[in-house]
DRENMAR-580653 format. One record per residue (C-alpha): x, y, z; residue in one letter. Coordinates in Angstrom, 3 decimals. Example, Ala and Ser with C-alpha at 12.3 -4.5 7.8 and 13.67 -1.06 7.14 Angstrom:
<recs>
REC         c1         c2         c3   residu
REC     12.300     -4.500      7.800        A
REC     13.670     -1.060      7.140        S
</recs>
This chain:
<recs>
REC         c1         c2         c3   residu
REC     85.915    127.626    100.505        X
REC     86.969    123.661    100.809        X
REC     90.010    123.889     97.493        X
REC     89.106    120.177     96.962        X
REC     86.091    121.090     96.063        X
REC     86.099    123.821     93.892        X
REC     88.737    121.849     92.408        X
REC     85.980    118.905     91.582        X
REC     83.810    121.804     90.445        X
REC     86.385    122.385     88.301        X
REC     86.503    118.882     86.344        X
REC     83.075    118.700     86.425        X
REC     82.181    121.374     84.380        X
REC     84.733    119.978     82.076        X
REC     87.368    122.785     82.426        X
REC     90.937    121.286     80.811        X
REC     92.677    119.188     82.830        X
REC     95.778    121.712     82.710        X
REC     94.093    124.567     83.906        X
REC     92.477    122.891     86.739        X
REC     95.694    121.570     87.611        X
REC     97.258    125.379     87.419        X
REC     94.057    126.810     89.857        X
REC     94.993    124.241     91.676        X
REC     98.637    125.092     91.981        X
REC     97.073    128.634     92.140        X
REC     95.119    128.071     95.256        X
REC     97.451    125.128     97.124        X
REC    100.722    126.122     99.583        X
REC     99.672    129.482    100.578        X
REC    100.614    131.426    103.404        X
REC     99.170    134.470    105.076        X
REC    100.582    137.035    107.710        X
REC     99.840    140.595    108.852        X
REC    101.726    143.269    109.891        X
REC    100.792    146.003    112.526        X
REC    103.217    148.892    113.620        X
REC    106.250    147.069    112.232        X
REC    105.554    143.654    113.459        X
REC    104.997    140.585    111.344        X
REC    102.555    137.699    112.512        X
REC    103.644    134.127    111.690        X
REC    103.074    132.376    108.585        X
REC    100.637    129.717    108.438        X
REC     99.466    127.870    105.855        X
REC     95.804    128.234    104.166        X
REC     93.551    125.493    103.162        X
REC     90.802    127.276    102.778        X
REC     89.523    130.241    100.509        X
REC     90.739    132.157     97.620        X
REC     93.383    134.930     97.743        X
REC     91.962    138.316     98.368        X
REC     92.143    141.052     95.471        X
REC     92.782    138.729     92.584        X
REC     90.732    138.949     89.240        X
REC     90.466    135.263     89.551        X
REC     88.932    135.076     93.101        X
REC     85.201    135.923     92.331        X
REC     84.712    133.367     89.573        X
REC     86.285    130.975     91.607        X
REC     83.309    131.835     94.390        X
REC     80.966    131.848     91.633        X
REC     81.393    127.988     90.551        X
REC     81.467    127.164     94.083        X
REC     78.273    128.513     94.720        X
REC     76.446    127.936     91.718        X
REC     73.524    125.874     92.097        X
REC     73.856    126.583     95.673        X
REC     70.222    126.180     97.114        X
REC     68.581    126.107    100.890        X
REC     65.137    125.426    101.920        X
REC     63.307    128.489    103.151        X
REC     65.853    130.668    102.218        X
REC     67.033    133.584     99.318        X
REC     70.579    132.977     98.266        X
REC     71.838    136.726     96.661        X
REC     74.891    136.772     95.464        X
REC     77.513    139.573     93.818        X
REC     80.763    139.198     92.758        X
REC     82.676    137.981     95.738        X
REC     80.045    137.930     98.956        X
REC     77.205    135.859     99.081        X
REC     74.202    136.922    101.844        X
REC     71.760    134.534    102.820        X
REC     68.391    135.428    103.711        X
REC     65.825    133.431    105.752        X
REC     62.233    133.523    103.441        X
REC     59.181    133.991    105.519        X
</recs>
């Protein structure tokens, strides 16, 4: 998920300035590692996506996709996954 956008999404469907700003904050200067048997990866940034396991995340998904539509295709959607399924 492209932050810049959501973050348009945001302002256009008139969401306070100041709470667009705090997603924002929210969602900008992340960093992500993992650890496996004891051993840390690096840290790089994210510029992408939402954090995992946060209340917040699946509304954040849901303004993003809303109104998403494709030709010849069935767009389902639940919480935080969206499956996309070729019509006949």
């Amino acid at each position: 998920m492209h932050q810049h956008t959501l973050i348009e999404k945001l302002f256009a469907l008139n969401i306070s300035p100041q709470l667009v700003c705090m997603m924002g904050s929210f969602l900008s200067d992340r960093q992500i590692y993992a650890k496996v048997n004891g051993i840390s990866s690096a840290l790089p940034r994210v510029h992408a996506s939402v954090p995992q396991g946060v209340v917040l995340s699946p509304t954040l998904l849901n303004v993003m996709t809303n109104g998403l539509q494709l030709d010849n295709y069935h767009v389902i959607k639940y919480a935080d996954d969206v499956t996309v399924v070729k019509s006949a």
